[in-house]
C-alpha positions in Angstrom: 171.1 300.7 438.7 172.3 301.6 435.4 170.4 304.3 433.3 168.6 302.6 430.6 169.9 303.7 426.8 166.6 304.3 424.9 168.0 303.2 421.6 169.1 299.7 422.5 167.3 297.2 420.6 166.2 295.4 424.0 165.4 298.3 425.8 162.9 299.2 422.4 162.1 295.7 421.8 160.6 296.0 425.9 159.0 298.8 425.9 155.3 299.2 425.1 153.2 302.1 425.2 150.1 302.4 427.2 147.3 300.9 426.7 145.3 304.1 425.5 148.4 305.3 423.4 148.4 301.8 421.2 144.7 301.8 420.2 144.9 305.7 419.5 147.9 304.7 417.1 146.2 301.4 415.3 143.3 304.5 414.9 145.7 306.8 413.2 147.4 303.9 411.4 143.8 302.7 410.2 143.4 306.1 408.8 146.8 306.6 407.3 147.0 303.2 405.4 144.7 302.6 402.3 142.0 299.5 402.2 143.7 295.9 402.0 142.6 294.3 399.0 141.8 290.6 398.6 144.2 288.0 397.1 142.2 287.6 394.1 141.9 291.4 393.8 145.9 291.7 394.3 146.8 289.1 392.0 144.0 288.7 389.3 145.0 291.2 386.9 149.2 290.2 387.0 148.5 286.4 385.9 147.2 287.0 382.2 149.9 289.8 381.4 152.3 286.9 382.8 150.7 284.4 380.9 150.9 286.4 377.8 154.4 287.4 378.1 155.2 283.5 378.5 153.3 282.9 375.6 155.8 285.1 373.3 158.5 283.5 373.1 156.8 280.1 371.9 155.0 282.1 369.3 157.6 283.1 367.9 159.5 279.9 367.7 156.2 278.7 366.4 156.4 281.6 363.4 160.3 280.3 363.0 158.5 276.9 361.9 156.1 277.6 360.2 157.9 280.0 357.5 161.1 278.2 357.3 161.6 276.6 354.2 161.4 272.6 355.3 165.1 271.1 354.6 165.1 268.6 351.9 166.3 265.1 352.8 170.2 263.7 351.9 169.7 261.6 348.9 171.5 258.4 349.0 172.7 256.6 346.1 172.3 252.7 346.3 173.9 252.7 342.8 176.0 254.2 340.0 176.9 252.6 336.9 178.7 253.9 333.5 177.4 252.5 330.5 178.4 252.5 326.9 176.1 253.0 323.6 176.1 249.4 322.4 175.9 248.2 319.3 173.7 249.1 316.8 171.1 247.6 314.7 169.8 248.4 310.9 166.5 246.9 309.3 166.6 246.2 305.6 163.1 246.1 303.6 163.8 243.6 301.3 162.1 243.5 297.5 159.7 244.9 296.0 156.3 242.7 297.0 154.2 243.7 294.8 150.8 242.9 296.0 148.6 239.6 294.3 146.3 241.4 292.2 148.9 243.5 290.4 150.6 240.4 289.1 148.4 238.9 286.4 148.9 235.8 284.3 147.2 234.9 281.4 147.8 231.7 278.9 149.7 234.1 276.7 153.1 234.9 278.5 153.6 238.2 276.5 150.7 239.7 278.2 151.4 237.9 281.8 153.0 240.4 283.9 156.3 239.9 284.9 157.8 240.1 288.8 160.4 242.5 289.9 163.8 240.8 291.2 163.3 238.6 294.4 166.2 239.6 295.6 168.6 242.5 296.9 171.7 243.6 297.4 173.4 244.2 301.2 176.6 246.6 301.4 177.5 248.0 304.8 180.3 250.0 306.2 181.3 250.8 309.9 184.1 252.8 311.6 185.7 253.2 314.8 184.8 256.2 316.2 188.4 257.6 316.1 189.4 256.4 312.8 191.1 258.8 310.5 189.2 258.8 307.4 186.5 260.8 309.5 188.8 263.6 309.7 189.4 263.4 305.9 193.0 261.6 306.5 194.2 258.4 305.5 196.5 256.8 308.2 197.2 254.1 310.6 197.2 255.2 314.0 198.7 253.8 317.8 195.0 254.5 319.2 193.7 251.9 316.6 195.7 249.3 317.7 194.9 247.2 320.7 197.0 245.8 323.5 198.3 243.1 321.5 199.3 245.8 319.2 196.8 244.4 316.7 194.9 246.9 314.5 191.3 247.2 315.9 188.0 247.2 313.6 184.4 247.2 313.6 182.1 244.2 313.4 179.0 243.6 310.7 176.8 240.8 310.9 174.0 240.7 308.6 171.0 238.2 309.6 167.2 237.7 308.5 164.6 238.5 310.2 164.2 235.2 312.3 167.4 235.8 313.4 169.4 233.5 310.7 173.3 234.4 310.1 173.4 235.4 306.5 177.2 236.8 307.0 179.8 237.4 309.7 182.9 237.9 307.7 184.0 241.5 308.0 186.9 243.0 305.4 188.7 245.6 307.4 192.9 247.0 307.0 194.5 248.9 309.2 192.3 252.3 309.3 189.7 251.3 311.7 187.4 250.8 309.1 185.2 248.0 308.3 182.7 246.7 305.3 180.7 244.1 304.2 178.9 243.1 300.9 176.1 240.3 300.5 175.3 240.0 297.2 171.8 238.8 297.2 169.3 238.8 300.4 165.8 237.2 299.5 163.9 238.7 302.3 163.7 241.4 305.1 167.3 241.7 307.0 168.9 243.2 309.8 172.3 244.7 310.1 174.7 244.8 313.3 177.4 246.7 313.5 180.1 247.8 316.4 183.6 248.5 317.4 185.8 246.4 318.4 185.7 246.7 321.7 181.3 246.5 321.5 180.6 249.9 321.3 177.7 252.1 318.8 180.3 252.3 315.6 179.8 254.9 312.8 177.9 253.1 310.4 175.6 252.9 307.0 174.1 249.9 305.3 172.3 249.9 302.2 170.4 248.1 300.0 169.6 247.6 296.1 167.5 245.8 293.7 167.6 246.3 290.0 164.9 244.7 287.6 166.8 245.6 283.5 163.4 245.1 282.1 159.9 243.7 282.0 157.0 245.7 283.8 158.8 246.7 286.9 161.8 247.9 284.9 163.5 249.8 287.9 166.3 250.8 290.5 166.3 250.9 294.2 168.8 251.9 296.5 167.4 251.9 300.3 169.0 252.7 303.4 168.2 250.3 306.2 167.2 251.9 309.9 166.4 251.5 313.1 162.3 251.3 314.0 160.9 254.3 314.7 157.6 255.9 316.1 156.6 258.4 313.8 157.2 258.3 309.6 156.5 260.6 306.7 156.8 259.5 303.2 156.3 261.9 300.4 157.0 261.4 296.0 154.1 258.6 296.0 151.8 258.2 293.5 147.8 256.4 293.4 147.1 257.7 290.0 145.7 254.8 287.6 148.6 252.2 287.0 150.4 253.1 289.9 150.3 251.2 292.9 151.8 252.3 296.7 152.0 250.2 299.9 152.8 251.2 303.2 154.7 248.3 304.9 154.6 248.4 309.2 156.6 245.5 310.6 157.1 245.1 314.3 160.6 243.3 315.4 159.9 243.8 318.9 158.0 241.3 321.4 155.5 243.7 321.8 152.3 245.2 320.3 152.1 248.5 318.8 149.3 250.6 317.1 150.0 253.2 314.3 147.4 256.0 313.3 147.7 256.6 309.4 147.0 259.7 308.0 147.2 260.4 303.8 147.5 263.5 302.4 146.8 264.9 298.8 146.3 268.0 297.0 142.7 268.1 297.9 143.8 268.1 301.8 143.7 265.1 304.3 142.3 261.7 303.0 138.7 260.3 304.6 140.6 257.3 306.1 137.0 255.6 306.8 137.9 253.4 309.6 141.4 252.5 308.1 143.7 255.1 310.4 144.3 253.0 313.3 146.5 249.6 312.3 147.1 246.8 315.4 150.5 245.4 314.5 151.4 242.3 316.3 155.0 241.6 318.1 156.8 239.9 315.1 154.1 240.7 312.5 153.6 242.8 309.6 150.9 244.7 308.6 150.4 246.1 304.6 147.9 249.6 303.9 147.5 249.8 300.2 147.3 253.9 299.8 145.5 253.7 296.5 142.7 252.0 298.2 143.0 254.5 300.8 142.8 257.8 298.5 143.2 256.6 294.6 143.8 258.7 291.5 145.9 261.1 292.8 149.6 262.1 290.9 151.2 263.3 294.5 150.2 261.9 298.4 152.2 261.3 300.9 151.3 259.5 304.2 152.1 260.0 307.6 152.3 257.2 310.3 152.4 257.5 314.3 153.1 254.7 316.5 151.7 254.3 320.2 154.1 251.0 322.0 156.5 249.5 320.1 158.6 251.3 317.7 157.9 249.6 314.1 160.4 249.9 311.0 158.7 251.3 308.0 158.7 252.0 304.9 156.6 253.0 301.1 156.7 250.5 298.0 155.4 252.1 294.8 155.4 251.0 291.4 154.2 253.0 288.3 153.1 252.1 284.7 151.5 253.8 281.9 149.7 251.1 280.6 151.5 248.6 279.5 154.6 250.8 279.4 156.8 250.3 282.6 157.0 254.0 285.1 159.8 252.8 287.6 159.9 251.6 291.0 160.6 252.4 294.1 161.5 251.7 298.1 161.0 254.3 299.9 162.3 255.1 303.8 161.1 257.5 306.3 161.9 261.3 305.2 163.4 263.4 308.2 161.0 265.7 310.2 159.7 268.7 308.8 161.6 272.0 308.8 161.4 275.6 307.8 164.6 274.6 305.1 165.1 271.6 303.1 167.8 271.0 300.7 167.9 268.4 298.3 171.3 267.8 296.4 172.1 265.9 293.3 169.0 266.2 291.4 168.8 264.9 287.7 167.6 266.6 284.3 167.9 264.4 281.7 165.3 265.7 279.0 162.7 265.4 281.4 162.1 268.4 284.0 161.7 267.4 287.8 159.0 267.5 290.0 159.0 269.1 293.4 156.9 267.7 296.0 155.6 269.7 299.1 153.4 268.8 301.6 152.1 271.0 304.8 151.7 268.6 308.0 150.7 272.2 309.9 147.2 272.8 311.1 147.4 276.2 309.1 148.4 277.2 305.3 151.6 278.1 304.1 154.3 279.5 301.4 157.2 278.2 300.3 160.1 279.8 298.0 162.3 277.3 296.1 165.9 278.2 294.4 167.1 275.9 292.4 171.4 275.9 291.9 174.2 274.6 290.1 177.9 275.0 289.4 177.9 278.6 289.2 175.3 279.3 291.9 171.4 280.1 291.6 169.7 279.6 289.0 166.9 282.8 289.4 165.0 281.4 285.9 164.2 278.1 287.8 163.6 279.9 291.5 160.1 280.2 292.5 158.0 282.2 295.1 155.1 282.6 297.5 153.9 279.0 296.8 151.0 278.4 298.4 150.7 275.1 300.2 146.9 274.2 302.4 147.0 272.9 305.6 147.6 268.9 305.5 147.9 269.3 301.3 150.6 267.9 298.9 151.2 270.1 296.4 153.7 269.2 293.0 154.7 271.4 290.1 157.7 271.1 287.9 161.0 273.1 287.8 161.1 273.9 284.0 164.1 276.0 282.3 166.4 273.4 283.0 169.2 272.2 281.1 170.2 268.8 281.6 172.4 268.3 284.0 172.7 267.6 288.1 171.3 270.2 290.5 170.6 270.6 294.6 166.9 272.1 294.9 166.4 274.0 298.0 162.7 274.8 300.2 162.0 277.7 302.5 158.9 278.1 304.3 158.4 279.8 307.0 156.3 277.1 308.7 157.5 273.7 308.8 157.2 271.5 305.8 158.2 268.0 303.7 159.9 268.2 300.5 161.2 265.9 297.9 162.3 266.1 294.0 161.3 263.4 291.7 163.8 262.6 288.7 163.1 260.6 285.7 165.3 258.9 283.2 163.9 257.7 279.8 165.3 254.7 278.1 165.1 253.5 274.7 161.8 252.4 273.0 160.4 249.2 273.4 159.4 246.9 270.6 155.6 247.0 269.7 153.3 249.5 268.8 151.6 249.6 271.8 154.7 249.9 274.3 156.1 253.5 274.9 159.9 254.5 276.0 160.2 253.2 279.4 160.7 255.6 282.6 162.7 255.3 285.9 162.2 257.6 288.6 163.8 258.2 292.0 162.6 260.7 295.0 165.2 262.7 296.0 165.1 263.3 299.8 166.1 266.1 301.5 170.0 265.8 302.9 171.3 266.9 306.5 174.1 269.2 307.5 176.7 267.7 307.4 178.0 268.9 311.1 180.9 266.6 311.2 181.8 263.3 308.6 179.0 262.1 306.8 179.2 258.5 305.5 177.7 256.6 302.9 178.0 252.6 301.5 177.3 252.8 298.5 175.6 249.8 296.4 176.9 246.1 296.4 177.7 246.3 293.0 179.7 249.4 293.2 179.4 253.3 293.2 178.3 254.0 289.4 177.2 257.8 289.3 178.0 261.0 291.5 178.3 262.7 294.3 176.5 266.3 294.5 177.7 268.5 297.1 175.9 271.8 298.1 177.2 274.7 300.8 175.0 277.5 302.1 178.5 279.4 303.2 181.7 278.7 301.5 183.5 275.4 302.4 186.3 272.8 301.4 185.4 269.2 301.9 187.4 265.9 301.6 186.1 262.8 300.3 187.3 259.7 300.7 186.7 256.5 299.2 186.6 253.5 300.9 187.1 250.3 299.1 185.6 246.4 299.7 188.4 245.3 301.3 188.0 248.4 304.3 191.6 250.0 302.8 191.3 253.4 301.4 192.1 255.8 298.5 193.8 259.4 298.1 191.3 262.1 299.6 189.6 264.4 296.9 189.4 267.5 297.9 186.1 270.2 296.9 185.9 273.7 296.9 182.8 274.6 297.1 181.1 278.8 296.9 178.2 279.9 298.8 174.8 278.7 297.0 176.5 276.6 294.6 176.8 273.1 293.7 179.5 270.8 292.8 179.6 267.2 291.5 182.1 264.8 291.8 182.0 261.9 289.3 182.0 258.4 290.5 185.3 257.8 288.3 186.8 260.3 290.1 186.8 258.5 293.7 187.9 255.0 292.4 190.4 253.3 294.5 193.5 252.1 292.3 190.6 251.4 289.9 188.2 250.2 291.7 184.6 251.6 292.4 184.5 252.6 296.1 181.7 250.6 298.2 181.6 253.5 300.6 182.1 257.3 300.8 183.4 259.6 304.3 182.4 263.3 303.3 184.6 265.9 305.6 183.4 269.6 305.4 185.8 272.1 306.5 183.3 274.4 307.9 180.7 272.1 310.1 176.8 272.7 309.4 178.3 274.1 306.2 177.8 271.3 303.3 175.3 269.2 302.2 175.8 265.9 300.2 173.7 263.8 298.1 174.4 260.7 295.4 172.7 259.6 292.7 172.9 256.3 291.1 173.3 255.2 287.0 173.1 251.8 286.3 172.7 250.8 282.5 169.3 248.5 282.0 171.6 246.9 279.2 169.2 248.3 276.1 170.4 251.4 276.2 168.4 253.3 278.9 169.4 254.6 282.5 168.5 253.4 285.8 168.4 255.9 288.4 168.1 256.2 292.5 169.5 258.2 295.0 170.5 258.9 298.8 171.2 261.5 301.0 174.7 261.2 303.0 174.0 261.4 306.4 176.0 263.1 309.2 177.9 260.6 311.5 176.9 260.6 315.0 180.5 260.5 316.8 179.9 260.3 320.1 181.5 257.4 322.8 180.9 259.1 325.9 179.1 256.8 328.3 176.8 258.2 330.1 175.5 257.4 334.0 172.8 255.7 335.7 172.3 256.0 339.4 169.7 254.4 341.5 169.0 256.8 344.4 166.2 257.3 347.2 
């Protein structure tokens, strides 16, 4: 036989020690190898280390969550329109309505007090946005002509208040201008004015009533509005003979609420139960101020309007006894401010009184320069006048030659200001009649920050137009006549502080008295522009009221409304 190879797997896979030798081996293994744990003992303390290093990564995608900002859904927009400012609309007072008890008649008809006029004048003006006279030019234009190659021009329509066409004829050439005139209204109207293609036009409307004599001897020129929801009027009197009424009206078809609040010189008025006035949709409501706080020279009233927006506006009449004080129709004054300027302000013999009133919660100054042709006048300026909170406060600007003036207010706090300017005519017969007096507030006027316009009254521009710069400016004026044509530009220099007035005969058009003004500064935010009315009472006195211009709001850019989840 072979030899065997030891090393050959069979041969060692065959092999087996003796009996003695393998149990002396398992001995030695037993005491080689350590003690066998159990399987709990082996693989307890492995599973939570596993269990926590399986946890990791899940917190940490759970710490991803939580401080990662949430993304913010798509929106989607289910709509998207352009629209247009449409055309505009312009409330008119109406006459003086002077209230029952005021109008007294007695067998004897010379002692039977006599009504003001029933009726008013309308004059309106409205412009295309892009028409030249509101760059101070006077010139037909391509972009004012449609596709037709037709000149395009604003629309007026004057109604009542029900709603009842009083005219739709608009006068208009070729400068994209447009007026109207209605020579007597009896009531409350509404004006409605836009471009030719339906658009918000650049537009004024005002109205006038003139009484030549009898007890409510007066002029009133009024600018009609839009409604509003919150009103300050200031220049009122409640002193004995005088009479003031604040008139709410609501045009709207729903019900609104205005808190009332009178001031004097003694501070806010005890309005016991009077403040809060329910004015229906459609309806007007009347506060009688003198019944509210009487006997006072100087108030002014403050009204705030929760729902519908309500046009307002202040009637007062004055008399000294028997002797007529002038009338008139006053319309919202423009929110307080820490300046106020007040151009074209009369002297005629008589010196004019400045009005303040403080609508803060705290007191405060005012300084007040007063300034004509040739700049300040530092004999007239005053300083550090102390005004309370929620007070009026008057006192006159004496030293003043006769002649036109722009009065300007710095506070520096907030605050209302208007000048009062009288005019007295010749004297009445009787011994018991004095010279009779007509007044008008003049109201603060804006920057003028582009074209300001102005219609004038219906039966013509008869007075001047006072123009006032706080940095030196140009400015073009430029009539506008009945028919919507146009005469030459006047052009103003005007110095820093100064004041210039341009004479109503200066600004006729081939004759004519203009029925409407466009004022052009040549540095905007500059100027400042106010008129003042003359009218003869036909016995040899003056009639007097005024307006501020007002800045044109040129704008047509439409703007968009999207509907979007």
């Amino acid at each position: 036989m072979a030899d065997h190879d030891p090393q050959h797997p069979r041969d060692v896979q065959r092999s087996r020690p003796p009996r003695d030798s393998r149990a002396s081996s398992e001995s030695h293994a037993q005491e080689q190898e350590p003690p066998r744990l159990s399987r709990r003992e082996r693989h307890g303390p492995v599973r939570p280390v596993l269990a926590l290093a399986s946890l990791l990564p899940l917190a940490a995608a759970i710490g991803i969550i939580v401080t990662s900002p949430t993304p913010e859904p798509p929106q989607v927009t289910r709509m998207e329109s352009q629209s247009q400012p449409g055309a505009s609309a312009q409330w008119c007072p109406g006459p003086l309505d002077v209230p029952d008890q005021l109008l007294v008649e007695t067998a004897d008809q010379d002692l039977s007090v006599t009504p003001p006029s029933s009726t008013v004048g309308l004059s309106s003006v409205a412009l295309e946005q892009d028409s030249s006279v509101l760059f101070g030019r006077v010139s037909g234009s391509e972009t004012l002509q449609d596709e037709n190659g037709k000149v395009r021009a604003p629309s007026l329509a004057t109604e009542t208040a029900d709603g009842s066409a009083l005219s739709t004829d608009t006068a208009s050439a070729d400068l994209g201008v447009g007026t109207q005139i209605v020579p007597e209204v009896d009531g409350s109207s509404v004006v409605r004015a836009a471009t030719s293609e339906g658009g918000r036009a650049v537009t004024d409307s005002v109205q006038s009533t003139a009484t030549t004599s009898g007890d409510y001897r007066s002029l009133a020129l009024t600018r009609c509005g839009a409604p509003m929801t919150d009103a300050t009027f200031l220049g009122i009197s409640t002193a004995t003979g005088d009479s003031s009424t604040l008139v709410l009206r609501n045009p709207t078809e729903r019900p609104a609420t205005a808190s009332v609040q009178v001031w004097t010189e003694d501070g806010p008025a005890a309005m016991e139960g009077r403040s809060q006035i329910v004015v229906a949709p459609g309806a007007e409501e009347q506060v009688l101020l003198e019944s509210v706080a009487g006997g006072h020279d100087a108030v002014g009233v403050r009204a705030s309007v929760l729902g519908a927006p309500l046009s307002m506006h202040v009637q007062t009449t004055e008399r000294d006894g028997l002797t007529p004080g002038g009338a008139e129709i006053l319309t919202p004054l423009s929110g307080a401010a820490v300046e106020q300027t007040m151009p074209g302000v009369d002297v005629a013999g008589t010196a004019p009184q400045l009005v303040l009133a403080n609508p803060q919660g705290t007191d405060t100054t005012a300084s007040v320069e007063v300034s004509g042709p040739d700049g300040v006048l530092d004999a007239a300026s005053l300083e550090d006048v102390e005004i309370a909170a929620g007070a009026v406060v008057s006192l006159p600007l004496d030293g003043l030659q006769d002649g036109t003036y722009s009065v300007s207010v710095r506070s520096p706090e907030p605050v209302h200001a208007v000048t009062r300017s009288s005019a007295t005519g010749a004297d009445l017969p009787g011994d018991t009649l004095g010279a009779p007096v007509d007044f008008t507030v003049v109201a603060p006027a804006p920057a003028l920050v582009s074209a300001g316009v102005l219609a004038l009254p219906a039966e013509g521009g008869a007075g001047s137009l006072t123009l006032t710069a706080s940095e030196a400016s140009g400015a073009a004026i430029v009539p506008l006549a009945a028919d919507g044509s146009a005469g030459k530009p006047v052009e103003v220099d005007i110095a820093e502080g100064a004041s210039v007035t341009v004479a109503a005969d200066s600004l006729t058009i081939d004759g004519a008295s203009p029925s409407a003004l466009s004022v052009v500064p040549d540095v905007p935010g500059a100027v400042r522009a106010g008129w003042m009315q003359r009218e003869s009472d036909g016995a040899g006195g003056l009639l007097l009221s005024s307006l501020p211009v007002t800045t044109a709001q040129q704008t047509s850019d439409p703007f968009t409304i999207r509907v979007q989840d």
